[in-house]
mmJSON file of the N, C-alpha and C atoms, coordinates in Angstrom:
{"data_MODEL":{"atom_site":{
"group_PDB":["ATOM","ATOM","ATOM","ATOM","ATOM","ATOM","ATOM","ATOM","ATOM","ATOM","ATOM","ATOM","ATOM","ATOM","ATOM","ATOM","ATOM","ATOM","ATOM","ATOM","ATOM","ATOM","ATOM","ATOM","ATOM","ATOM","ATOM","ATOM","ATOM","ATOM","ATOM","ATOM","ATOM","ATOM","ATOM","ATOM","ATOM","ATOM","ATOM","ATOM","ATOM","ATOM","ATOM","ATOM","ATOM","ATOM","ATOM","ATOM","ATOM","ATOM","ATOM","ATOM","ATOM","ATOM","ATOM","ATOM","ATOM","ATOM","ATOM","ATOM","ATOM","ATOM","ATOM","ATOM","ATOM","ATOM","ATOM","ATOM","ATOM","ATOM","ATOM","ATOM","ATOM","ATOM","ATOM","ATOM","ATOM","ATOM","ATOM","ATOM","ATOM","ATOM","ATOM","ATOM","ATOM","ATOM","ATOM","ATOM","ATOM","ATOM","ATOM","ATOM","ATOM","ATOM","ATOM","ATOM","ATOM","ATOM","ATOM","ATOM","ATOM","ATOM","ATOM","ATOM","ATOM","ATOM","ATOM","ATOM","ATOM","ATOM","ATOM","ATOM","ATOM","ATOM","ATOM","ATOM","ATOM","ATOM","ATOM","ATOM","ATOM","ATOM","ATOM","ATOM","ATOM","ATOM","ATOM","ATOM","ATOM","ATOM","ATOM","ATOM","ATOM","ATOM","ATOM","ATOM","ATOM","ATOM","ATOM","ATOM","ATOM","ATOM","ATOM","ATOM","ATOM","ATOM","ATOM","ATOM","ATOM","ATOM","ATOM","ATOM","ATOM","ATOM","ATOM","ATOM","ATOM","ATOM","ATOM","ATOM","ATOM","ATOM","ATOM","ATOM","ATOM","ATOM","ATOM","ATOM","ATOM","ATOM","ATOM","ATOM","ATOM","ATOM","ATOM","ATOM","ATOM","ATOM","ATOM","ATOM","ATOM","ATOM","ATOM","ATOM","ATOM","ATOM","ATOM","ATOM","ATOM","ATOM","ATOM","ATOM","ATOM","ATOM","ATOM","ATOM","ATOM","ATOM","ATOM","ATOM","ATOM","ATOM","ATOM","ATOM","ATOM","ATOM","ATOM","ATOM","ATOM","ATOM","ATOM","ATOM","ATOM","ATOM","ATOM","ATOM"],
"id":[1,2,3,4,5,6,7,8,9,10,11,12,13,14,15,16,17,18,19,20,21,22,23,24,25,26,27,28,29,30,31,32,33,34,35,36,37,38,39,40,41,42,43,44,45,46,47,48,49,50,51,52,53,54,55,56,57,58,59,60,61,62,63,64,65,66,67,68,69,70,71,72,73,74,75,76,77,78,79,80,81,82,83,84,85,86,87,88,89,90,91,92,93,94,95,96,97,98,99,100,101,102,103,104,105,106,107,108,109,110,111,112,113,114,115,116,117,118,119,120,121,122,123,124,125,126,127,128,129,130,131,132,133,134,135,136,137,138,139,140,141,142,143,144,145,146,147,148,149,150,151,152,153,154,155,156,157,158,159,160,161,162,163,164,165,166,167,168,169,170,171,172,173,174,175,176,177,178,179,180,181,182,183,184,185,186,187,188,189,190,191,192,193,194,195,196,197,198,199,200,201,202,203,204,205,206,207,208,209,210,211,212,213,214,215,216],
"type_symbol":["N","C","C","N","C","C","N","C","C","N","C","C","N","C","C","N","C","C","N","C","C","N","C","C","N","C","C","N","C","C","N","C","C","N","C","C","N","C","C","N","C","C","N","C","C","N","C","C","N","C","C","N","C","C","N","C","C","N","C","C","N","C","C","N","C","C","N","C","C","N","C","C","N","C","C","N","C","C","N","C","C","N","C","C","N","C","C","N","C","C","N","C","C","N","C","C","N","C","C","N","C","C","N","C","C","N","C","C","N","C","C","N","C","C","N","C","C","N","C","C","N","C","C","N","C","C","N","C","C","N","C","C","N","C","C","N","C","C","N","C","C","N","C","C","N","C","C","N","C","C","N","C","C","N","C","C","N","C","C","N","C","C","N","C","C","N","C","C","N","C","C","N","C","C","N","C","C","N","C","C","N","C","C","N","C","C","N","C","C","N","C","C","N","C","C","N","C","C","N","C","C","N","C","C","N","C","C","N","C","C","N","C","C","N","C","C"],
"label_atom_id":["N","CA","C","N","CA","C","N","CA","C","N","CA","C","N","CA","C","N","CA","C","N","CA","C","N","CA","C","N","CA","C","N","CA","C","N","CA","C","N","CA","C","N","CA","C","N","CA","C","N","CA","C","N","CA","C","N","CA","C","N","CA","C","N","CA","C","N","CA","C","N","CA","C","N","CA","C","N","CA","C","N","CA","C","N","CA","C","N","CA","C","N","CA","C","N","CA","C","N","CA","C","N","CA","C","N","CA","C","N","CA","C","N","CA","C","N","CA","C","N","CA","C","N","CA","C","N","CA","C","N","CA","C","N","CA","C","N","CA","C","N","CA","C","N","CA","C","N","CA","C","N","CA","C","N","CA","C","N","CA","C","N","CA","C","N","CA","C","N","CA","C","N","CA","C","N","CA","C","N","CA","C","N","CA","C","N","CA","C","N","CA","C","N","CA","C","N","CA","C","N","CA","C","N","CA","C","N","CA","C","N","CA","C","N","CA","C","N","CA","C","N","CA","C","N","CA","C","N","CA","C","N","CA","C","N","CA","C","N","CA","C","N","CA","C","N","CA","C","N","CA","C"],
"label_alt_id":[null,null,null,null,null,null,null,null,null,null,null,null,null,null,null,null,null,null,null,null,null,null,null,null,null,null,null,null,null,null,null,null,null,null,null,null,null,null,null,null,null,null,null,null,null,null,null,null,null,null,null,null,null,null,null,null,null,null,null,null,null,null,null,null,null,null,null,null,null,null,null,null,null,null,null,null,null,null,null,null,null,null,null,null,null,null,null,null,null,null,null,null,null,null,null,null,null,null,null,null,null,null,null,null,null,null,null,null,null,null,null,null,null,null,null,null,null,null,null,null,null,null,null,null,null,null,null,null,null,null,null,null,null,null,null,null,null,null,null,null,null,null,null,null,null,null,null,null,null,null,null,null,null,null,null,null,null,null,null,null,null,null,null,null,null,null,null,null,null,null,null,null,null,null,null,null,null,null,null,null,null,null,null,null,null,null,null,null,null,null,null,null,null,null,null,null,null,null,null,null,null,null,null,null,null,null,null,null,null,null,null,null,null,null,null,null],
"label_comp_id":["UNK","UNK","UNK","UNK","UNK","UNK","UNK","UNK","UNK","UNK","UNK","UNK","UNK","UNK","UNK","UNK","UNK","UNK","UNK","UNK","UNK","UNK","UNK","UNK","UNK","UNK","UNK","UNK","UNK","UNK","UNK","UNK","UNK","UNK","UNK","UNK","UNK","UNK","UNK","UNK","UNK","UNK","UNK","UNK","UNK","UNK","UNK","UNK","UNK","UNK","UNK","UNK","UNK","UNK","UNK","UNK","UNK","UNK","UNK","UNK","UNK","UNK","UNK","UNK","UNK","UNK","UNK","UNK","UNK","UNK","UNK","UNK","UNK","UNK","UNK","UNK","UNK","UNK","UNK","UNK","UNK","UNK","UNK","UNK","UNK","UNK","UNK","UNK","UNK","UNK","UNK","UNK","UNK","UNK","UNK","UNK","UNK","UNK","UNK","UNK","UNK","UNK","UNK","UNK","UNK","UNK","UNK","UNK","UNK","UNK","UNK","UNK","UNK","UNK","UNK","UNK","UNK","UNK","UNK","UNK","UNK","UNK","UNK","UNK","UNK","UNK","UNK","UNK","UNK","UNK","UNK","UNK","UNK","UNK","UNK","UNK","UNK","UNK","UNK","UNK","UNK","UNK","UNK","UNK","UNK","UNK","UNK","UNK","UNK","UNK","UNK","UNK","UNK","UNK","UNK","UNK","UNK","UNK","UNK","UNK","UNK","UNK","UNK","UNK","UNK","UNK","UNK","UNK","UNK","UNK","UNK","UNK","UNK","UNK","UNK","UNK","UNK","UNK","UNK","UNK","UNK","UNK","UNK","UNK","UNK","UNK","UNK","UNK","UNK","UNK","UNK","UNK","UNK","UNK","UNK","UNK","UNK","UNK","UNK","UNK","UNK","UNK","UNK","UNK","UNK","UNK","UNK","UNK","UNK","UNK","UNK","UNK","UNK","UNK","UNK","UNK"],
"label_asym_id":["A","A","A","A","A","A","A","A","A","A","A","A","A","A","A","A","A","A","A","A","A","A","A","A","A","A","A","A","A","A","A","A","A","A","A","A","A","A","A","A","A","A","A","A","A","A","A","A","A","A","A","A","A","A","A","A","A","A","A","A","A","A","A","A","A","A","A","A","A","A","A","A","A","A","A","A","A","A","A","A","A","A","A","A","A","A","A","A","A","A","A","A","A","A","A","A","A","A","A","A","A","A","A","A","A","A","A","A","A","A","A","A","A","A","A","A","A","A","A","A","A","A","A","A","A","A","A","A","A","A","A","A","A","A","A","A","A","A","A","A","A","A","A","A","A","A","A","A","A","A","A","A","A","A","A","A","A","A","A","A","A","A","A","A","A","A","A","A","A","A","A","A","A","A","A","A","A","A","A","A","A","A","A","A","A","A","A","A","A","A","A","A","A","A","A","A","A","A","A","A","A","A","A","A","A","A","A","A","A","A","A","A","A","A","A","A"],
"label_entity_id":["1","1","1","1","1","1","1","1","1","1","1","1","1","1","1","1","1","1","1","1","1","1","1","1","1","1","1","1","1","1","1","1","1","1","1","1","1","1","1","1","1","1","1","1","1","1","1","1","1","1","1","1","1","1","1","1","1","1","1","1","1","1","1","1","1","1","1","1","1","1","1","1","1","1","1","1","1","1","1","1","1","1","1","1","1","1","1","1","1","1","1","1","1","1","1","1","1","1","1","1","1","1","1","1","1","1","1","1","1","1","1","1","1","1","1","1","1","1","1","1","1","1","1","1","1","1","1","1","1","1","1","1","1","1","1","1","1","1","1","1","1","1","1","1","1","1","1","1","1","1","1","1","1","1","1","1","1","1","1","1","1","1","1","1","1","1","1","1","1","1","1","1","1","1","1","1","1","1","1","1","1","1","1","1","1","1","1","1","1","1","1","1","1","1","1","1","1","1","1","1","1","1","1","1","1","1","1","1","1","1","1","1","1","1","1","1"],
"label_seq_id":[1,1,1,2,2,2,3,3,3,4,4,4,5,5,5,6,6,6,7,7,7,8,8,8,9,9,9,10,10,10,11,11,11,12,12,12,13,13,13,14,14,14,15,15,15,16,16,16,17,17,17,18,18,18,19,19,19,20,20,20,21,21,21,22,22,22,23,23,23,24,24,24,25,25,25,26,26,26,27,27,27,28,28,28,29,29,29,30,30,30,31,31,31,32,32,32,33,33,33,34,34,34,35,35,35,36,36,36,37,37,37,38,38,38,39,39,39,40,40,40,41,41,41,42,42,42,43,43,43,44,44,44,45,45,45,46,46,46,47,47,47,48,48,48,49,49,49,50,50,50,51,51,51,52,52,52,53,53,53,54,54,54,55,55,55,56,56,56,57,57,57,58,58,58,59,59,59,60,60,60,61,61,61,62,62,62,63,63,63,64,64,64,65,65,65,66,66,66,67,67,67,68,68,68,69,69,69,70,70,70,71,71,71,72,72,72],
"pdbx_PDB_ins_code":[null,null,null,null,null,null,null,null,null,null,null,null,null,null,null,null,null,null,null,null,null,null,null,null,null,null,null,null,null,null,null,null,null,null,null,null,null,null,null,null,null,null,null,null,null,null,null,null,null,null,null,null,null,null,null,null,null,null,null,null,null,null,null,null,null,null,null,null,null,null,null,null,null,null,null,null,null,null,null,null,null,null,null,null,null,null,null,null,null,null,null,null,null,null,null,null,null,null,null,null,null,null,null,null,null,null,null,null,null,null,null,null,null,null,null,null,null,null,null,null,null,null,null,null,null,null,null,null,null,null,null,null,null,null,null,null,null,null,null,null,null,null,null,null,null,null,null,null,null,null,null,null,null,null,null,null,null,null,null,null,null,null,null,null,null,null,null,null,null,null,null,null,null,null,null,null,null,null,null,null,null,null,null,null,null,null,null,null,null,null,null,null,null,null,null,null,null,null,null,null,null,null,null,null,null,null,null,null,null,null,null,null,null,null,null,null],
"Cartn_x":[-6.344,-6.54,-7.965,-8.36,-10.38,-10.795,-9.924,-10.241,-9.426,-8.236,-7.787,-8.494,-8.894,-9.868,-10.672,-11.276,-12.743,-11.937,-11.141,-10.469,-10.346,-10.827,-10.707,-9.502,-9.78,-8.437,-8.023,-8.352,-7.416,-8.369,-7.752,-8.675,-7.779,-8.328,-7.157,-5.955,-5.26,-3.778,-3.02,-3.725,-2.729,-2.984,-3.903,-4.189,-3.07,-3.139,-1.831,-0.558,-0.639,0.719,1.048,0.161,0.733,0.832,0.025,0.41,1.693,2.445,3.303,4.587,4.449,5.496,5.723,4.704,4.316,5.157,4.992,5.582,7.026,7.097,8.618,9.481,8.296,9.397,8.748,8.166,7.237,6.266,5.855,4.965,5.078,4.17,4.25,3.905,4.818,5.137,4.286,3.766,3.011,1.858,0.882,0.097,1.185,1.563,2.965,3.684,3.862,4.652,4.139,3.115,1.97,2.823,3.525,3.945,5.035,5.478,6.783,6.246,5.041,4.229,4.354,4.633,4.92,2.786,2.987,1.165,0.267,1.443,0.667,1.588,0.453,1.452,0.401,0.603,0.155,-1.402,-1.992,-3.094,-3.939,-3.013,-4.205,-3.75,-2.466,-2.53,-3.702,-3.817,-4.912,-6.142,-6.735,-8.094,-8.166,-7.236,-7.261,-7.17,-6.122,-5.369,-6.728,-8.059,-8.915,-9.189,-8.854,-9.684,-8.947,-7.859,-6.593,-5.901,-5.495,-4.576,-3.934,-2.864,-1.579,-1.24,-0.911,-0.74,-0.247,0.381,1.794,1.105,-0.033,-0.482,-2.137,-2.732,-4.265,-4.97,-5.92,-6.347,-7.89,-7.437,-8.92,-10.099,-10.903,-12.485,-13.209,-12.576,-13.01,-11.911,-10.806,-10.033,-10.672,-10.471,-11.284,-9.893,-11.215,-9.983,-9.467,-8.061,-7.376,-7.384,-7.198,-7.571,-6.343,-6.596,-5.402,-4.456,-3.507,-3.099,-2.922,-3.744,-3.336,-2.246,-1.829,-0.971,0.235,0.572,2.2,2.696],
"Cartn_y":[0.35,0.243,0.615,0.002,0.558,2.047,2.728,4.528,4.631,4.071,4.991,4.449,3.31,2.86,4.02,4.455,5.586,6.633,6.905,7.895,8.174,9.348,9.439,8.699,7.654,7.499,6.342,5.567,4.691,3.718,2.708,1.015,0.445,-0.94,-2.381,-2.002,-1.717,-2.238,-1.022,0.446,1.752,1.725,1.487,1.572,0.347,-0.656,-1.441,-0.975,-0.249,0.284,1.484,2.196,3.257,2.753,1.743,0.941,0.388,-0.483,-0.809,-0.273,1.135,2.425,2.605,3.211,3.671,2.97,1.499,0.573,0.454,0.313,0.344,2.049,2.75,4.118,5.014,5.144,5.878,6.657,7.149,8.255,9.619,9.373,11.075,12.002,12.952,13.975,15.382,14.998,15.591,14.639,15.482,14.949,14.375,15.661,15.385,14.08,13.846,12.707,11.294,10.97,9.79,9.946,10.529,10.586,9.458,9.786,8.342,7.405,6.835,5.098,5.388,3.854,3.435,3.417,4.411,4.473,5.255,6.432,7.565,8.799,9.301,10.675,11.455,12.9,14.344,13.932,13.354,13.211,12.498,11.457,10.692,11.439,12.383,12.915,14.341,14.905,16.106,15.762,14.326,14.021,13.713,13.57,13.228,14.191,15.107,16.345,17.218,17.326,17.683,16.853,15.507,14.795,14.294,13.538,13.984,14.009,13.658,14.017,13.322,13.467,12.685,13.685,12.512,13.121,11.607,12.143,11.275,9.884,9.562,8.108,8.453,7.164,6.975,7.955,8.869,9.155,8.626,9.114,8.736,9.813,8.497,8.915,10.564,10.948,12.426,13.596,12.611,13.801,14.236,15.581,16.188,16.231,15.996,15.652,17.052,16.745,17.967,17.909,19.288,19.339,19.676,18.843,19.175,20.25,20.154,21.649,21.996,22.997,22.97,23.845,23.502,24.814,24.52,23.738,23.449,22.874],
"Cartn_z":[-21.943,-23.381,-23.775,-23.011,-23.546,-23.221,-22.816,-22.276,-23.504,-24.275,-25.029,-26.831,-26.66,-28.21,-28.298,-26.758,-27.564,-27.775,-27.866,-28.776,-30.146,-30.983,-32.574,-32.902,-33.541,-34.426,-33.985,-32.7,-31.976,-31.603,-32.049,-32.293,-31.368,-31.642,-30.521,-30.863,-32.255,-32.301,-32.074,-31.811,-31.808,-30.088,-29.472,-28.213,-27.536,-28.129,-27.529,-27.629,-28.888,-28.97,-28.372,-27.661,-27.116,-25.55,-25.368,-23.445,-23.854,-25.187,-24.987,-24.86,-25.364,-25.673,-24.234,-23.803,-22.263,-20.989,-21.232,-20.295,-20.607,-21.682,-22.179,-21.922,-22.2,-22.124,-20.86,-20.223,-18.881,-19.308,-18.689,-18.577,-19.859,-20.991,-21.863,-21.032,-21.16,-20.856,-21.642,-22.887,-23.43,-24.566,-25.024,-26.209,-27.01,-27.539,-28.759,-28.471,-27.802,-27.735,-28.507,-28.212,-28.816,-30.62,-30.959,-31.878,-31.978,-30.918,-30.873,-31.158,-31.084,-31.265,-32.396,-32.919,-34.202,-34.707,-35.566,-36.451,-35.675,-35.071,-34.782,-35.154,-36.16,-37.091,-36.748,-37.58,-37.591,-37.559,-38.603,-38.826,-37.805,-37.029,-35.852,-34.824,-34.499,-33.53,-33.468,-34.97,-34.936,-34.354,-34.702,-34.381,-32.921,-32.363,-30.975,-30.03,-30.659,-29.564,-28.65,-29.093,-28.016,-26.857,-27.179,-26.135,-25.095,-25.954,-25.058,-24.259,-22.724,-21.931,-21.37,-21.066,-20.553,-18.553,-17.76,-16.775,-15.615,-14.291,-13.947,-13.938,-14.164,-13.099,-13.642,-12.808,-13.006,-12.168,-12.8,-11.631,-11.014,-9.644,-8.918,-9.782,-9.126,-9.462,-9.334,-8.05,-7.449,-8.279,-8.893,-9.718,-10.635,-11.371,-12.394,-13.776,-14.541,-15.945,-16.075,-16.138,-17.075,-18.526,-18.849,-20.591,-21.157,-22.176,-23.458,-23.572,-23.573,-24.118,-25.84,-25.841,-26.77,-27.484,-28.942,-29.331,-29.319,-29.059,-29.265,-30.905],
"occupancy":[1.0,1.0,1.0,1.0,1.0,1.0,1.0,1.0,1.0,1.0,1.0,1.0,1.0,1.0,1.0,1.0,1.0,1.0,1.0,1.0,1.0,1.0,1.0,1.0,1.0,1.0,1.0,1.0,1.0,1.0,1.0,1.0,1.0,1.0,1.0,1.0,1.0,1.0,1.0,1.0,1.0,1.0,1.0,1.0,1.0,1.0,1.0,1.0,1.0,1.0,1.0,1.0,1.0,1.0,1.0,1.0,1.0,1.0,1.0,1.0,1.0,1.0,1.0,1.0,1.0,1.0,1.0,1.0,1.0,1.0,1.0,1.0,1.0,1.0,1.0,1.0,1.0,1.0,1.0,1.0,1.0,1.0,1.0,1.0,1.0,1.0,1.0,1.0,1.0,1.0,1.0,1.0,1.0,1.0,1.0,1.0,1.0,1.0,1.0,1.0,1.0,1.0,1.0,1.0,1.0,1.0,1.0,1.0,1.0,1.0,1.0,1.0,1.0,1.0,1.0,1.0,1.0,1.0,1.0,1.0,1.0,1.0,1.0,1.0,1.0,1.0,1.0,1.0,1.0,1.0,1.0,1.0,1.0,1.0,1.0,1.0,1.0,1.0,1.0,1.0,1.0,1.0,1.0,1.0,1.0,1.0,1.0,1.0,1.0,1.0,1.0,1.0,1.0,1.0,1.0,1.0,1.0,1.0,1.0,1.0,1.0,1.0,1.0,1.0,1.0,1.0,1.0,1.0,1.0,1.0,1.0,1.0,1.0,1.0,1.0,1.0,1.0,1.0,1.0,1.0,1.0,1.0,1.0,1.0,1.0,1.0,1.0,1.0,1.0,1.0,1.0,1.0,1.0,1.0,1.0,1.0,1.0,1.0,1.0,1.0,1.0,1.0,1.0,1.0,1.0,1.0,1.0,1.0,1.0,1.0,1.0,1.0,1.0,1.0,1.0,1.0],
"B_iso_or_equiv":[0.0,0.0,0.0,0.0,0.0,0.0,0.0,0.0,0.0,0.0,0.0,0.0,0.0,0.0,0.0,0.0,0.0,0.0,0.0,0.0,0.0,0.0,0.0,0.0,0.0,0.0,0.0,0.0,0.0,0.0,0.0,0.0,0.0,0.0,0.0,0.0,0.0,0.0,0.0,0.0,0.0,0.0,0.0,0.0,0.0,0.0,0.0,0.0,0.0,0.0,0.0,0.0,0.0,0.0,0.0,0.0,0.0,0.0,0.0,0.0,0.0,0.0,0.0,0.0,0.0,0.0,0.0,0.0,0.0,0.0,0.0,0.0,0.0,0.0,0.0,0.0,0.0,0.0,0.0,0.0,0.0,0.0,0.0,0.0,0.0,0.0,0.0,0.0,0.0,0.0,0.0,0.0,0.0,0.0,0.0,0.0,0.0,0.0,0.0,0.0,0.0,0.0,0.0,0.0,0.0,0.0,0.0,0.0,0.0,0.0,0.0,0.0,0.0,0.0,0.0,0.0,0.0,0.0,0.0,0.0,0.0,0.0,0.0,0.0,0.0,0.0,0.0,0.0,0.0,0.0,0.0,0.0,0.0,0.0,0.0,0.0,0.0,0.0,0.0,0.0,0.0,0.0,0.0,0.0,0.0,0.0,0.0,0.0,0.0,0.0,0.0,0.0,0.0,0.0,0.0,0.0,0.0,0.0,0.0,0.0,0.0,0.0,0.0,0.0,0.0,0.0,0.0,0.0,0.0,0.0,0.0,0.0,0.0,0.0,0.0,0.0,0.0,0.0,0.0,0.0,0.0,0.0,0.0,0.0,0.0,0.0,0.0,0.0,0.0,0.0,0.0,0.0,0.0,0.0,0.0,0.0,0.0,0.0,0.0,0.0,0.0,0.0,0.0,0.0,0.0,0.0,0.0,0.0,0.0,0.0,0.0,0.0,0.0,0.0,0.0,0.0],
"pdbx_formal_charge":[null,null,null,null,null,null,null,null,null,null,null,null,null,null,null,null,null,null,null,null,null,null,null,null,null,null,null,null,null,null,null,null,null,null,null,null,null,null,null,null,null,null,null,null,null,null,null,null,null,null,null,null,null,null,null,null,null,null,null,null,null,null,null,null,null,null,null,null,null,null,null,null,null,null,null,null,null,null,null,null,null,null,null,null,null,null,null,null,null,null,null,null,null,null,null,null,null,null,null,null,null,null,null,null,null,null,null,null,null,null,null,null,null,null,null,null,null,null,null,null,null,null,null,null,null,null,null,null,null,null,null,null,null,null,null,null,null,null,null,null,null,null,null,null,null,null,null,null,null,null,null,null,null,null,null,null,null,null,null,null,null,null,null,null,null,null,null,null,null,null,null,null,null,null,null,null,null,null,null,null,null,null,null,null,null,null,null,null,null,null,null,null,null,null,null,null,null,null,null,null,null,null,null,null,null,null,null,null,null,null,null,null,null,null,null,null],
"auth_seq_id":[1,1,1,2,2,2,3,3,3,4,4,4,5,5,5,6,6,6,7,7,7,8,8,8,9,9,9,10,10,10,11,11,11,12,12,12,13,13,13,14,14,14,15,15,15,16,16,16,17,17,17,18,18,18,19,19,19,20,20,20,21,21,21,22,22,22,23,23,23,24,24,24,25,25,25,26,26,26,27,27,27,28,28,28,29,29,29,30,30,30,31,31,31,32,32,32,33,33,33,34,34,34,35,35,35,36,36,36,37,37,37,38,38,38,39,39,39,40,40,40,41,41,41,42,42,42,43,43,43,44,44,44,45,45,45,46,46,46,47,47,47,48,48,48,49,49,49,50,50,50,51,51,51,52,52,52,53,53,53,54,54,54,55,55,55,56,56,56,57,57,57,58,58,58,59,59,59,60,60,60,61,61,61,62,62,62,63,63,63,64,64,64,65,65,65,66,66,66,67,67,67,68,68,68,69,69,69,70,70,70,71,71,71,72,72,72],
"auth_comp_id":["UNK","UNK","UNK","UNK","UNK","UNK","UNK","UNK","UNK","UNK","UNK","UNK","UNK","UNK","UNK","UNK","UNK","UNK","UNK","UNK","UNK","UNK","UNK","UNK","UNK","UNK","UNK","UNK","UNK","UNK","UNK","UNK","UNK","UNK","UNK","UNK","UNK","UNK","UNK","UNK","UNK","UNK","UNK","UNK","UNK","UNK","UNK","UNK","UNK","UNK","UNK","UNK","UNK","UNK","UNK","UNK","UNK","UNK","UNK","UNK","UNK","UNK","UNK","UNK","UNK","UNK","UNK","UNK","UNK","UNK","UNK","UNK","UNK","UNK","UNK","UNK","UNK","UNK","UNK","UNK","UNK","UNK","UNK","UNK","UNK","UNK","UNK","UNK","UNK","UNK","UNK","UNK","UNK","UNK","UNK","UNK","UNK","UNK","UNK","UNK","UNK","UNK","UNK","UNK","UNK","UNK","UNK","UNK","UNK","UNK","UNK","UNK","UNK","UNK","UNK","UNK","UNK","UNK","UNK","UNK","UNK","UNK","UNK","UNK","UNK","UNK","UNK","UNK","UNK","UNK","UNK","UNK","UNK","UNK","UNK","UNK","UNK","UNK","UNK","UNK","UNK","UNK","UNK","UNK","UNK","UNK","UNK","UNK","UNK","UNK","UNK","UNK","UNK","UNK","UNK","UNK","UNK","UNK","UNK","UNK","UNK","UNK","UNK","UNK","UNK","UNK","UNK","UNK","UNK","UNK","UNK","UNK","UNK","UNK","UNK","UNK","UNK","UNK","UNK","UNK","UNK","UNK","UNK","UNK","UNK","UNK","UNK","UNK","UNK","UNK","UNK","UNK","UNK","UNK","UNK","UNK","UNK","UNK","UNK","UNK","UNK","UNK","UNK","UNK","UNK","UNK","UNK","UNK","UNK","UNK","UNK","UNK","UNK","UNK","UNK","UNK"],
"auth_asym_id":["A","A","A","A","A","A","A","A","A","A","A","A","A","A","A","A","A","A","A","A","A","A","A","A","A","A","A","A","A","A","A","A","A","A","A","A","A","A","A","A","A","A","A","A","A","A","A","A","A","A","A","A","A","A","A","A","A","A","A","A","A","A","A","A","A","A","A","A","A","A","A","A","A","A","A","A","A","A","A","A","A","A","A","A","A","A","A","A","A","A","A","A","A","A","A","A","A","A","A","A","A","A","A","A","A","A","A","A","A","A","A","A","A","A","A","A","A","A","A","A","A","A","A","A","A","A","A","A","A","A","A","A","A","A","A","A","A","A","A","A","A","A","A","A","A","A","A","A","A","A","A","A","A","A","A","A","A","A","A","A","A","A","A","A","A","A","A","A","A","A","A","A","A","A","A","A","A","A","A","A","A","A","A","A","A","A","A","A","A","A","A","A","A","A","A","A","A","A","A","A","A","A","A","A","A","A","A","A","A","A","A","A","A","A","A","A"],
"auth_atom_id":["N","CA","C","N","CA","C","N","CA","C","N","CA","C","N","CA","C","N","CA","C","N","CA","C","N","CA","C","N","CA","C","N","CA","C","N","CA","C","N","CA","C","N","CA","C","N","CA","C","N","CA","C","N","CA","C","N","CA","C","N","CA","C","N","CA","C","N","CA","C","N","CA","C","N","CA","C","N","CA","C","N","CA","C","N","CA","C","N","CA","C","N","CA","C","N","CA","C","N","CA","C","N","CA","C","N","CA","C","N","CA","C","N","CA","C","N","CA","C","N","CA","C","N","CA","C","N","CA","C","N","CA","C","N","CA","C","N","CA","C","N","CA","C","N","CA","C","N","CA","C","N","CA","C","N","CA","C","N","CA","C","N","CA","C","N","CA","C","N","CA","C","N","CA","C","N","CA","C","N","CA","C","N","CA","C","N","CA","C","N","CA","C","N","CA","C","N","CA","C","N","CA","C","N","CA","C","N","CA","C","N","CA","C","N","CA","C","N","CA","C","N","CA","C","N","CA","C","N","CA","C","N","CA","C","N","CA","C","N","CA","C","N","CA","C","N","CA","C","N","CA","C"],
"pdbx_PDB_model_num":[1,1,1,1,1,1,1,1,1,1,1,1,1,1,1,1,1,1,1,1,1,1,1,1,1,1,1,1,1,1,1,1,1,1,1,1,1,1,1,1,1,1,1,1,1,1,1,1,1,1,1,1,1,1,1,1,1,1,1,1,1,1,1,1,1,1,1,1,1,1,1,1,1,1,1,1,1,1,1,1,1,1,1,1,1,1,1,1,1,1,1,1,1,1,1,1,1,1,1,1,1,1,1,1,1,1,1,1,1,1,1,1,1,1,1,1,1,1,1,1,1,1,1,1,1,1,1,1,1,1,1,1,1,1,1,1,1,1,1,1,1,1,1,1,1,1,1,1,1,1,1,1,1,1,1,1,1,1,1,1,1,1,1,1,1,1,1,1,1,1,1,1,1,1,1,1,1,1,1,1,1,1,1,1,1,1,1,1,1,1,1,1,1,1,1,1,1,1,1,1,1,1,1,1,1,1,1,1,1,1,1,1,1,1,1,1]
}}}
């Protein structure tokens, strides 16, 4: 939850709500998806979509972040 607050747009209660989506529904499969959480639309998904990324699990420390895709 605290990696996804420093995100544009996303405080305590959208950051809970996208761990609670998450646990309840698995792993996004894309950015786009964060759309399914209830109080995330076009507008908090635009401010976010650079920063961004979704991928299978946590990664380790020595992994290098993957970037957004964008354009969909």
């Amino acid at each position: 939850e605290e990696e996804l607050k420093a995100l544009p747009g996303i405080g305590p209660s959208k950051a809970a709500a996208i761990v609670a989506y998450r646990q309840h529904n698995g792993q996004f499969k894309s950015v786009d998806d964060l759309k399914n959480v209830k109080g995330i639309g076009e507008g908090v998904l635009a401010k976010l979509r650079d920063e961004a990324t979704v991928n299978g699990g946590a990664r380790k420390k020595t992994d290098k972040a993957v970037p957004a895709i964008k354009g969909k």
